[in-house]
VEXNU-553443 format. One record per residue (C-alpha): residue number from 1; residue in three letters; y, z, x. Coordinates in Angstrom, 2 decimals, always signed. Each point is the difference from the previous one (the first is absolute). Layout:
   resi   resn     north        up      east
    NUM    Ala         Y         Z         X
...
END
This chain:
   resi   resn     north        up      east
      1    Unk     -8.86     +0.09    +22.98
      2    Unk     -3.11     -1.33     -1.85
      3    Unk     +0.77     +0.91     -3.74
      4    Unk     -2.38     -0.27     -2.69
      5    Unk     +1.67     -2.96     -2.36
      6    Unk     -1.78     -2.85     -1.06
      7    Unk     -2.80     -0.18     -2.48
      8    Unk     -3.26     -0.02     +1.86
      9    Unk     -3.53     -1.42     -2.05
     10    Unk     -1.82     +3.14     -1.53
     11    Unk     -3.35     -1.35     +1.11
     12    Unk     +0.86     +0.05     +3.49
     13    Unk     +0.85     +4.07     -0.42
     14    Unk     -2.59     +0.53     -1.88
     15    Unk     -2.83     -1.18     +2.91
     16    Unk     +2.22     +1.41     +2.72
     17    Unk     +0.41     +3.37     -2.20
     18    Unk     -4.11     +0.48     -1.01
     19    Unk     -1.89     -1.25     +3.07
     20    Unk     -0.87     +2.17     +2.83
     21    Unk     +0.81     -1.56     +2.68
     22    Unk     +2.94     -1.86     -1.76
     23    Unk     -1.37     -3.94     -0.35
     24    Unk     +3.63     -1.29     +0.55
     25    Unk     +0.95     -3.40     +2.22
     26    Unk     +3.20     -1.16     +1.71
     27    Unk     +0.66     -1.61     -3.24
     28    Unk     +0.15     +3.26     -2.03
     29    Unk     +2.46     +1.81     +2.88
     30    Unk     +3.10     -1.10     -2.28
     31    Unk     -1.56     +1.41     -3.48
     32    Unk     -0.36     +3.06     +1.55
     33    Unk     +3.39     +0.22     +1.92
     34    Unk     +1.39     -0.77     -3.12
     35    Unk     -2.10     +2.44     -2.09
     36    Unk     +1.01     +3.03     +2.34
     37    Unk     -3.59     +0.50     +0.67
     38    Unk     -0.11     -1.31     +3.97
     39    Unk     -0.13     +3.68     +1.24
     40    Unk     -2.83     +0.92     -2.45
     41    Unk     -1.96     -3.09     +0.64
     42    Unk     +0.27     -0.06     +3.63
     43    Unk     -1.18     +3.89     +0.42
     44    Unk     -3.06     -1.07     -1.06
     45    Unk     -0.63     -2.72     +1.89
     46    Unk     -1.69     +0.62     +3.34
     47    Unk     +1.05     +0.04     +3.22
     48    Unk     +0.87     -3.12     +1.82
     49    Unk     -0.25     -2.05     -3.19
     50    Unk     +2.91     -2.79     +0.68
     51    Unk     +1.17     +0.33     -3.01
     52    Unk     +1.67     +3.72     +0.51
     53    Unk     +2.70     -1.54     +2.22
     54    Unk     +0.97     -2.75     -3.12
     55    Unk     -0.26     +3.25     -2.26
     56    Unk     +2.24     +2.40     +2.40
     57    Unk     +3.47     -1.03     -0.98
     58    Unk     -0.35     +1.23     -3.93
     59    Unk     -0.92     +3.93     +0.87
     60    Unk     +2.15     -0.09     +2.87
     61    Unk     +3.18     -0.40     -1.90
     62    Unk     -1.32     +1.97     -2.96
     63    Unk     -0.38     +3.02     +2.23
     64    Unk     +3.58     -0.49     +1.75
     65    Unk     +1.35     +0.55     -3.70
     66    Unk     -2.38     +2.56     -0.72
     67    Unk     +0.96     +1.48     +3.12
     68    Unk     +3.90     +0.28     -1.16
     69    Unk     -0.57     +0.35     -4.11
     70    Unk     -1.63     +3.18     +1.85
     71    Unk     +2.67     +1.50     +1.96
     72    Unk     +2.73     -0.56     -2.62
     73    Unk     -1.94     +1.54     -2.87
     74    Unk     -1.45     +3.13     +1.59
     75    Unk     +3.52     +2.08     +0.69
     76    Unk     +0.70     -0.54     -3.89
     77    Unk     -3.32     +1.21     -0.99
     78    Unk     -0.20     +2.99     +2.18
     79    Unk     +4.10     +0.78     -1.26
     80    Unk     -1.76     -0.08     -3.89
     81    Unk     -2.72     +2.49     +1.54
     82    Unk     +2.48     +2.13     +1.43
     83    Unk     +2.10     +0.12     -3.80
     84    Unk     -3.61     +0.47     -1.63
     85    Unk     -0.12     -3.11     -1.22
     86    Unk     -3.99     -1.48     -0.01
     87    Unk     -0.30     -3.77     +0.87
     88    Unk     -3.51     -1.62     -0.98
     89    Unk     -0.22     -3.04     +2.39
     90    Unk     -2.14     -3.08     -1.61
     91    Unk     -0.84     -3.23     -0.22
     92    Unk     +0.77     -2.79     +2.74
     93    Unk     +1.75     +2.27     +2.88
     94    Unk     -2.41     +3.11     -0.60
     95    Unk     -3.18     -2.19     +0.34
     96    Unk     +1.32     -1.74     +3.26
     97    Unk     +0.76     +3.05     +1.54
     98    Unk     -2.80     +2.70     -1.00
     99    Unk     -3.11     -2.28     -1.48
    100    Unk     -0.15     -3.14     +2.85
    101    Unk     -0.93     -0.01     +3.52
    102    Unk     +3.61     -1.76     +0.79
    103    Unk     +3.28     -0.25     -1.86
    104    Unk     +0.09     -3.36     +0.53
    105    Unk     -3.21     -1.02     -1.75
    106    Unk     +1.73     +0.79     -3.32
    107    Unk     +3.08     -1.93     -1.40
    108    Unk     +2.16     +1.61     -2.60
    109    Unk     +3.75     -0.49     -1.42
    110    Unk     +1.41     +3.35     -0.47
    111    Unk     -0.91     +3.10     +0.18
    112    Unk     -0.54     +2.21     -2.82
    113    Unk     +0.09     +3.74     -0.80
    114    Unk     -0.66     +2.24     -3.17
    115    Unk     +2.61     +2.94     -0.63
    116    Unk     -0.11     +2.10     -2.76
    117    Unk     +1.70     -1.46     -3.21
    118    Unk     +2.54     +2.30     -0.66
    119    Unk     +3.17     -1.63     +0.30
    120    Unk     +1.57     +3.11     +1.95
    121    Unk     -2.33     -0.29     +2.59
    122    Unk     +0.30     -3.71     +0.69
    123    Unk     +3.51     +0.67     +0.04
    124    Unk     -0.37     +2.21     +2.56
    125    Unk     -2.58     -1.99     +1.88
    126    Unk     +2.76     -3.20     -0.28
    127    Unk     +3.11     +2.13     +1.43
    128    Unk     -2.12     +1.41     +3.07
    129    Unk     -0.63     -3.42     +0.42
    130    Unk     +3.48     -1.28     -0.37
    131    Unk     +1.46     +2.84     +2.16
    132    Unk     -2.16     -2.02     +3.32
    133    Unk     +1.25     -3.43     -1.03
    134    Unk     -2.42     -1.15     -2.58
    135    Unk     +1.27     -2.17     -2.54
    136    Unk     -0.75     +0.28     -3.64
    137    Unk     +0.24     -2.84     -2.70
    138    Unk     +0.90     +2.48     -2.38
    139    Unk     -3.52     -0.03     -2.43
    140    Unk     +0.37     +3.51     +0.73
    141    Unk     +2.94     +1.03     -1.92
    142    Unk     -0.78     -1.92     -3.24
    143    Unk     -4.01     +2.22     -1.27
    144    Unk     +0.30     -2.02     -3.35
    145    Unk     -0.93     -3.38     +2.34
    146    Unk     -2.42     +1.34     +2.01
    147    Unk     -3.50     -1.95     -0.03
    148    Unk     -2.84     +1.50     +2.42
    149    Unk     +2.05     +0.37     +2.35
    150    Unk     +3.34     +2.19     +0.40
    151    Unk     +2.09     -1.24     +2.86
    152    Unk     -0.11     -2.72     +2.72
    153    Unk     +1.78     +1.40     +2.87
    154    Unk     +0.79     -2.08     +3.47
    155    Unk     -0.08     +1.13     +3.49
    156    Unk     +2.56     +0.42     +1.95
    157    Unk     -0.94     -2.93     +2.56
    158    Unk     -1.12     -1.89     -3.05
    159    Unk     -3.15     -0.62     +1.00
    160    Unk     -1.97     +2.24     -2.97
    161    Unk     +0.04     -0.28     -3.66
    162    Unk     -1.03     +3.19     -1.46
    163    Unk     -1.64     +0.08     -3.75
    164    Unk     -0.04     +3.05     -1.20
    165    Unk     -2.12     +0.40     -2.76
    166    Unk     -0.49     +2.38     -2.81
    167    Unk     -2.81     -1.12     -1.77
    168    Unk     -2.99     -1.00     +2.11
    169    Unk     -0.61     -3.61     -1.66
    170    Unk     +1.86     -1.54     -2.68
    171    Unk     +0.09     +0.46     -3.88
    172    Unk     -0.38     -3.68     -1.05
    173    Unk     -3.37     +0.51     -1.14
    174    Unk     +0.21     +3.46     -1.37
    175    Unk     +2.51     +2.28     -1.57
    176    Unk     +2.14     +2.53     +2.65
    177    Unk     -1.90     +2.92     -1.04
    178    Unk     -3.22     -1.43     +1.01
    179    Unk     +1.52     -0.88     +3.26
    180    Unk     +1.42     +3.21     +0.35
    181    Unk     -3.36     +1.71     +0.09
    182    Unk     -1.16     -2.47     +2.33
    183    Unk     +2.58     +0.95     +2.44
    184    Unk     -0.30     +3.70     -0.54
    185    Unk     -3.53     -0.58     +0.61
    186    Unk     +0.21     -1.61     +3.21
    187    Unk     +2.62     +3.40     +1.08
    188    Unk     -2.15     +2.25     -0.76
    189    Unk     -3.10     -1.66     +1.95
    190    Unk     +2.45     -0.96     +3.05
    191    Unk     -0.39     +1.10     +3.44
    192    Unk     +2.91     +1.75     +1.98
    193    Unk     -0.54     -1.63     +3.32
    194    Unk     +1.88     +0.63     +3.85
    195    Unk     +1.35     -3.73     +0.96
    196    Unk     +0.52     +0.92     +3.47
    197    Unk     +2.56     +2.72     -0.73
    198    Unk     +1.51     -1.25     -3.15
    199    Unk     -2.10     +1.62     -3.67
    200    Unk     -0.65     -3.00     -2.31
    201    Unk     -2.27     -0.45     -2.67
    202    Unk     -2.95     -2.33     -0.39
    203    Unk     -2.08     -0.74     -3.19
    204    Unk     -3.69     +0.97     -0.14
    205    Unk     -2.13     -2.87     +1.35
    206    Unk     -1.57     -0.43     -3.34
    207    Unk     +3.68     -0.09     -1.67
    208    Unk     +0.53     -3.00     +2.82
    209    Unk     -2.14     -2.10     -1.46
    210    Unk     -0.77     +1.00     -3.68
    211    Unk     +3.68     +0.69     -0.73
    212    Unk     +2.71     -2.19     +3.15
    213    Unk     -2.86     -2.73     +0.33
    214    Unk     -1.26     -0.91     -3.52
    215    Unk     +1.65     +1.35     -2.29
    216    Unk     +3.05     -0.84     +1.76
    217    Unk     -0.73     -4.01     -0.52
    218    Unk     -1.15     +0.68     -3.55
    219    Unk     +1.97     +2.46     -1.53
    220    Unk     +3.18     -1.06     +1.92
    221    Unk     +2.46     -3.02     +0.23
    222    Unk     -2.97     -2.11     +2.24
    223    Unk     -1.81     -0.30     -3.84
    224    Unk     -3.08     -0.45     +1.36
    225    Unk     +0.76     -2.53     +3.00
    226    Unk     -1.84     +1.06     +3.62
    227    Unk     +1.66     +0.24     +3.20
    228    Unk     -1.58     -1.35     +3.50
    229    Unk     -0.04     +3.34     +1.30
    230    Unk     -1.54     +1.33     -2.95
    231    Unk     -3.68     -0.78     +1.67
    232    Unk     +0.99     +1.93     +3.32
    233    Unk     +1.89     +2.87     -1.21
    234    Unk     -3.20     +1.12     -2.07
    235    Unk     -2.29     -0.78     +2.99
    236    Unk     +2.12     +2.37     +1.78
    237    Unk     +0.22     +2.62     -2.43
    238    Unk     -3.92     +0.07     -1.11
    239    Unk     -0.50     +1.27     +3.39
    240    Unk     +1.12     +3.70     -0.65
    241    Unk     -3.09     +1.72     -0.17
    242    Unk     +0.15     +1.72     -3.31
    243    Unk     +0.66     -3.26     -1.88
    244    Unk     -2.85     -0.69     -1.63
    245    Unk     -0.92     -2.04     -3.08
    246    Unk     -0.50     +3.20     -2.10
    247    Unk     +3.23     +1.71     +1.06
    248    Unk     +2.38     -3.21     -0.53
    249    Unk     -1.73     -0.42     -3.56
    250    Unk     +0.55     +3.78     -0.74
    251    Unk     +3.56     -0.51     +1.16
    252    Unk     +0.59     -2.89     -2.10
    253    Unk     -1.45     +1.62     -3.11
    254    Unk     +2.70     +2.87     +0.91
    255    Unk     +2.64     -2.19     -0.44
    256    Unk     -0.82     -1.82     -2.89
    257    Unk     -0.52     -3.43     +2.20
    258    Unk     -3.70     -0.17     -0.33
    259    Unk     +0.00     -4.03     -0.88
    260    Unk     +2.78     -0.55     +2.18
    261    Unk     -1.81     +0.97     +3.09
    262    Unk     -3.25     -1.44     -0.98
    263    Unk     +1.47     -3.75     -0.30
    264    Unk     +1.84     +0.41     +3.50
    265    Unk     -3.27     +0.79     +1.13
    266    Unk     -0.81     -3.13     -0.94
    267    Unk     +2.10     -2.09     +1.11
    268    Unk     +1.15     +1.97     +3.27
    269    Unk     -3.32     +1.57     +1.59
    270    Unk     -0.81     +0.04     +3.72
    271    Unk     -3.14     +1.88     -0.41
    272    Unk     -1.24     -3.65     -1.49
    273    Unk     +2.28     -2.17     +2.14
    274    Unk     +1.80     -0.95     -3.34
    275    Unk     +3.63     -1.49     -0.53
    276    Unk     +1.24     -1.92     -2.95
    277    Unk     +3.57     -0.77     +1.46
    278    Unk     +1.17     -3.07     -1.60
    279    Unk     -2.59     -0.02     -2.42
    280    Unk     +1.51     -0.85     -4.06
    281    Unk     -2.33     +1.98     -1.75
    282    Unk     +0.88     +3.58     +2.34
    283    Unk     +3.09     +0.68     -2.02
    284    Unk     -1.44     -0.73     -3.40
    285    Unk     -2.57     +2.78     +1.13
    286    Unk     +1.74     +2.40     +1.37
    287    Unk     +2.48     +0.20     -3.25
    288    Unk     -2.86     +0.35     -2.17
    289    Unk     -1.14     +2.63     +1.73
    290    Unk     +3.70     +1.71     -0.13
    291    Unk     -0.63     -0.13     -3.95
    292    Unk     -2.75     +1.76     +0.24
    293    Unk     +1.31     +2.60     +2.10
    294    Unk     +2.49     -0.01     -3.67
    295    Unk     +3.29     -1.19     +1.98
    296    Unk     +1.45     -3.46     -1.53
    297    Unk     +1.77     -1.80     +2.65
    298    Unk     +0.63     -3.42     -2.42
    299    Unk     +1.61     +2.05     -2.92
    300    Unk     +2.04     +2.53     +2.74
    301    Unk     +1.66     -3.00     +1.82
    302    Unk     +1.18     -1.68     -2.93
    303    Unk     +1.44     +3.15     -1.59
    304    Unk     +1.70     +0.02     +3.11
    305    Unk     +0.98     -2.97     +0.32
    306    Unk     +1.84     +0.01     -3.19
    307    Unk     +1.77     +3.18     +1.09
    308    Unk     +1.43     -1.52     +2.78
    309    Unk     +1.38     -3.19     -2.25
    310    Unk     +1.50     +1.89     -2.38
    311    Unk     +2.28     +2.09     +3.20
    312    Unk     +0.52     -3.83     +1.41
    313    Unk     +1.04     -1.52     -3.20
    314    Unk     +3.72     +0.90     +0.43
    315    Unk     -0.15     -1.47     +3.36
    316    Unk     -1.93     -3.40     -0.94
    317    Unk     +3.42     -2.18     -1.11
    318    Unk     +1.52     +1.15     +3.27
    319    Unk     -2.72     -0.96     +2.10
    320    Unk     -0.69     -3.82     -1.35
    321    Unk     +3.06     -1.33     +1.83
    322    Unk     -1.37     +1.00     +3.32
    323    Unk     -3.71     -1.11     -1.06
    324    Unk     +1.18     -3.21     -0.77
    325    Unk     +2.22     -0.61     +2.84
    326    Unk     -3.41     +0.90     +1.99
    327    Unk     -1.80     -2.51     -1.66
    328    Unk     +2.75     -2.49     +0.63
    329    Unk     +0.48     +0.71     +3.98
    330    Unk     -4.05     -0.12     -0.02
    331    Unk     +0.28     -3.72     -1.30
    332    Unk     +2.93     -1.14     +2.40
    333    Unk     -1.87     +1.50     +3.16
    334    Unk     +1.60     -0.43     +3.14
    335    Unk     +0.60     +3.56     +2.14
    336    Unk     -0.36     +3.21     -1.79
    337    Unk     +2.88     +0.84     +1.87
    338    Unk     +2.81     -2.34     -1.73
    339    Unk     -1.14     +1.24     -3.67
    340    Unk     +0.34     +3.97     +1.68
    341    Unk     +3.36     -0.80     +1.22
    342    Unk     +1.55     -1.13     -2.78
    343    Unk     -1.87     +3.25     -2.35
    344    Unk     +1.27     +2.42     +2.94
    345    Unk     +3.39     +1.90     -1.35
    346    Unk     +2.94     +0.29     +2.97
    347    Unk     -0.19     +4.29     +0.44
    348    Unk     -1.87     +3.21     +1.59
    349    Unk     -1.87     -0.10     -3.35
    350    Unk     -1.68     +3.35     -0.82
    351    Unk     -3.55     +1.13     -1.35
    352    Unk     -0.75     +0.24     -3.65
    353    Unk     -1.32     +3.12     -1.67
    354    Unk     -3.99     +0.14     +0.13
    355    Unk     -0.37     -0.86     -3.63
    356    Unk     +2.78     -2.43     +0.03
    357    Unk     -1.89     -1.98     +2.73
    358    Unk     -3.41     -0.21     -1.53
    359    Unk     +0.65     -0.55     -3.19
    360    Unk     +1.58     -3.26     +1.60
    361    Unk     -2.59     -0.47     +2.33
    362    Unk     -2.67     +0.47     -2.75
    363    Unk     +2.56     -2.31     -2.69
    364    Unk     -0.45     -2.93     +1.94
    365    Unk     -3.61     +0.19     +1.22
    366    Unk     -0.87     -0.18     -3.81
    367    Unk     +2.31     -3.10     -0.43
    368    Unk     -1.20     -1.91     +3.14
    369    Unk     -3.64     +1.01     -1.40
    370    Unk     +1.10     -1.75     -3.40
    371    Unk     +1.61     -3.49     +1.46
    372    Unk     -3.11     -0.19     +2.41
    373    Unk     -2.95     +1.45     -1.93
    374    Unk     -2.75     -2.48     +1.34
    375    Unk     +1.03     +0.73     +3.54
    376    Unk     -1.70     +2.79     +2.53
    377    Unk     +2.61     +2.72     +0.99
    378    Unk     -0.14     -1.90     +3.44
    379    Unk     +1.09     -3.13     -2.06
    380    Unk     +2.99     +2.32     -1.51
    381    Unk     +1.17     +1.73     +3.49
    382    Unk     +3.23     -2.44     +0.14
    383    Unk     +1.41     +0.30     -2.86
    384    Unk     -0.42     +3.17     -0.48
    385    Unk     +1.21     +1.03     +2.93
    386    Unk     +2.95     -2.08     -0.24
    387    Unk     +0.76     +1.16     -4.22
    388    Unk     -0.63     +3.81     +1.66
    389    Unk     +2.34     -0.52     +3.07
    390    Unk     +2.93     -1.95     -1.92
    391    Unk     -0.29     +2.51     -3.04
    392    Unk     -0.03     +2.81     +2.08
    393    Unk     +3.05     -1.43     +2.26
    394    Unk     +1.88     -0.63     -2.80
    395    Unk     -0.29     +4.02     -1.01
    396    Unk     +1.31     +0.49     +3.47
    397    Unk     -3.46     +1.51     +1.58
    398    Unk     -0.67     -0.38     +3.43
    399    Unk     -3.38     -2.59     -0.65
    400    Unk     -1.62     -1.58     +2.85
    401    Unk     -1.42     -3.76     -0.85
    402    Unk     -3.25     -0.26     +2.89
    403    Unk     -2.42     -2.60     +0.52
    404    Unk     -3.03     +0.40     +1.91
    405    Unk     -3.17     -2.64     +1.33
    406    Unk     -3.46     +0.89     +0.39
    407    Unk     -2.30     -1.63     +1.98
    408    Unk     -3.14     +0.05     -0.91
    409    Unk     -3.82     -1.49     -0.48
    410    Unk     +1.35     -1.56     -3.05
    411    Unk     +3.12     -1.81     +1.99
    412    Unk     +3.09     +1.21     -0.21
    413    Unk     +1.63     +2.10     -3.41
    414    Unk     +3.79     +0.63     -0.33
    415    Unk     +1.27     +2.77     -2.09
    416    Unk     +3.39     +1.73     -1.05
    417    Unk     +0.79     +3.51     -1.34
    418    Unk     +3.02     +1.51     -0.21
    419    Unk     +1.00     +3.81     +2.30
    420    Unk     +2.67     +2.13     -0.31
    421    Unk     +1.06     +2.77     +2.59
    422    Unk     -3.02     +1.98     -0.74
    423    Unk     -2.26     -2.83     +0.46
    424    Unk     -1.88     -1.75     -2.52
    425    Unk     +0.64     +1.59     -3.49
    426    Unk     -3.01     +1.89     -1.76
    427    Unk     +0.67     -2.10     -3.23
    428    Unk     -0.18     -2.87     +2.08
    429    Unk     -3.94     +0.45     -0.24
    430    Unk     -0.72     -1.59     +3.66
    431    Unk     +0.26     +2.39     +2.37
    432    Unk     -2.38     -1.51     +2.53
    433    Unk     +2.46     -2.92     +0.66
    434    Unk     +0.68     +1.08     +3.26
    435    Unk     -3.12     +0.59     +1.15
    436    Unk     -1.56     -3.16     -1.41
    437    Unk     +3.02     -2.42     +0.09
    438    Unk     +2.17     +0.05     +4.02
    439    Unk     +3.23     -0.72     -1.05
    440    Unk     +1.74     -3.41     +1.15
    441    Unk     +3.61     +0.87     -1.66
    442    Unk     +1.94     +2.26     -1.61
    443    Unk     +3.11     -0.28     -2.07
    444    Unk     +2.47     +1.15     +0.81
    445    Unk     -1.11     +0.65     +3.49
    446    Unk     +0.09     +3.00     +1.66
END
């Protein structure tokens, strides 16, 4: 199917995302395959415009997997209704299936969900889920790692990643508490809605944008870096008639994000036709305007940072061997597959406790980011994929070495990343890879 993978120019989006009709050529079809915006583009171009048969392939395919993200996630949702367990759906999946006109005009990874934070209930939520074939990485059993999010469960025909959240954006910019109150804020302004048999919960328009849409790239791991569908998803949204200026300024001065919505406003405003995707000088911004909301994202991520050295340290020694036998397979070449061979133990192997596994994973990604520190992650995907497969091989963990080509406006962009049998890792930190990246081997195949 037509994937979103490749990295498409940001000026092209931007004058297919703000004009009305879109002002897009034959020669901008790829940027916005790529981009995931085909289906949003072509909607609103008019009828009998050639260019909507070129455009057709992208939200065709993105509404097939809508179509069956859909009917594997709705029995588990309506068993956690039936326990008394409320599920807030948000971001990507939500939008696609309750803000656009299609499902296929909006492209998203997985699909995310906000349960209450108590770890009994997310226990609960996990073995109702487990009990009809879902798959768990295990997040869930280990509280004292959780981030934002609580568990990542799998379905059972491995189609859907679930994250399920606890916290409704991330706490690198701000301390828990704050984000805490955030979440309990968007609760207790949530809707209880009827999906077609199934209770779920959706945020408050205003909470959409003010809280999932900008304070979600500022406050949260994005760090102030826009998204293509950024421009579209508040088109959408500004479209409920009781958003108004006044009310989504009110709403941000509730929650203490009074700056923070003002500068996405800026930067991310249909009303004006306004989109600074690309742009150097957007992310500067919008972190300024984080510090004035009193949140300090710079001081936050290097306190954590050093928290997460001081748990690798033990594991550092251990780890150079397969770093360095990376960086000497890189420098021999030849087929990924001889070097994976030879790093590939005889035996069933097994899978590693949680912990055990990302501290590895998370050991070598800060080596590999010390022996190539000039070098875009894109530059570092070998190696580091190789150090993460052999190192995690050698523990006897069942890792999965994958490379992947996308073809794109740009030409055509290789990557690697490294799966296990619950997909790609959460510490891995890409978990668009399959979406952005069709896979041209595996090793060991299977």
């Amino acid at each position: 199917m037509t994937q979103p993978s490749a990295f498409p120019d940001p000026v092209v989006l931007v004058r297919a995302l703000t004009t009305d009709p879109p002002q897009v050529g034959p020669e901008d079809v790829p940027h916005l395959l790529a981009a995931g915006l085909a289906g949003e583009v072509r909607g609103r171009l008019p009828e009998g415009d050639p260019l909507r048969g070129a455009l057709r392939a992208g939200p065709l395919a993105l509404g097939t997997r809508h179509a069956r993200l859909r009917a594997e996630l709705r029995p588990l949702l309506a068993a956690w209704a039936e326990a008394g367990i409320g599920a807030l759906l948000f971001k990507g999946f939500a939008l696609a299936e309750f803000e656009y006109m299609t499902p296929g005009e909006r492209f998203y990874g997985d699909v995310d969900v906000l349960l209450p934070a108590d770890p009994a209930a997310v226990t609960r939520a996990v073995h109702l889920a487990l009990a009809r074939g879902w798959r768990s990485d295990g997040q869930h059993a280990f509280p004292e790692r959780w981030t934002h999010e609580s568990a990542h469960l799998y379905s059972p025909g491995g189609h859907l990643r679930l994250d399920v959240h606890r916290f409704v954006v991330g706490w690198t910019a701000g301390s828990q508490a704050r984000v805490r109150a955030l979440t309990r804020a968007v609760w207790a302004a949530a809707r209880r809605v009827d999906w077609e048999g199934v209770p779920i919960w959706r945020p408050d328009p205003r909470d959409a944008l003010v809280v999932n849409l900008a304070a979600g790239r500022q406050w949260g791991g994005d760090q102030g870096g826009l998204k293509p569908a950024d421009y579209a998803d508040m088109r959408r949204l500004l479209r409920h008639p009781d958003l108004t200026a006044e009310a989504l300024a009110a709403r941000a001065r509730e929650l203490g994000a009074v700056h923070t919505w003002a500068a996405f406003r800026q930067v991310c405003d249909p009303e004006r036709g306004h989109f600074a995707l690309g742009e150097p000088a957007t992310r500067p911004a919008l972190l300024h305007a984080v510090r004035r909301d009193g949140l300090r994202p710079g001081r936050l991520r290097w306190h954590n940072r050093w928290r997460v050295l001081r748990r690798l340290w033990r594991w550092l020694p251990a780890l150079l061997p397969d770093v360095l036998a990376a960086a000497w397979a890189v420098r021999v070449g030849g087929d990924p597959r001889h070097h994976l061979a030879r790093w590939t133990p005889p035996g069933p192997g097994r899978s590693l406790p949680l912990a055990t596994m990302e501290d590895v994973v998370e050991g070598v990604t800060w080596l590999t980011r010390r022996f190539y520190p000039r070098q875009s992650q894109v530059g570092t995907c070998v190696p580091r994929a190789y150090a993460t497969y052999r190192a995690l091989r050698r523990l006897g963990h069942l890792a999965v070495f994958v490379s992947g080509v996308a073809r794109g406006p740009a030409g055509v962009q290789g990557h690697a990343w490294i799966e296990d049998p619950h997909g790609i890792p959460e510490v891995y930190g890409e978990p668009l890879n399959r979406q952005r990246f069709p896979e041209v081997f595996r090793f060991p195949g299977g």
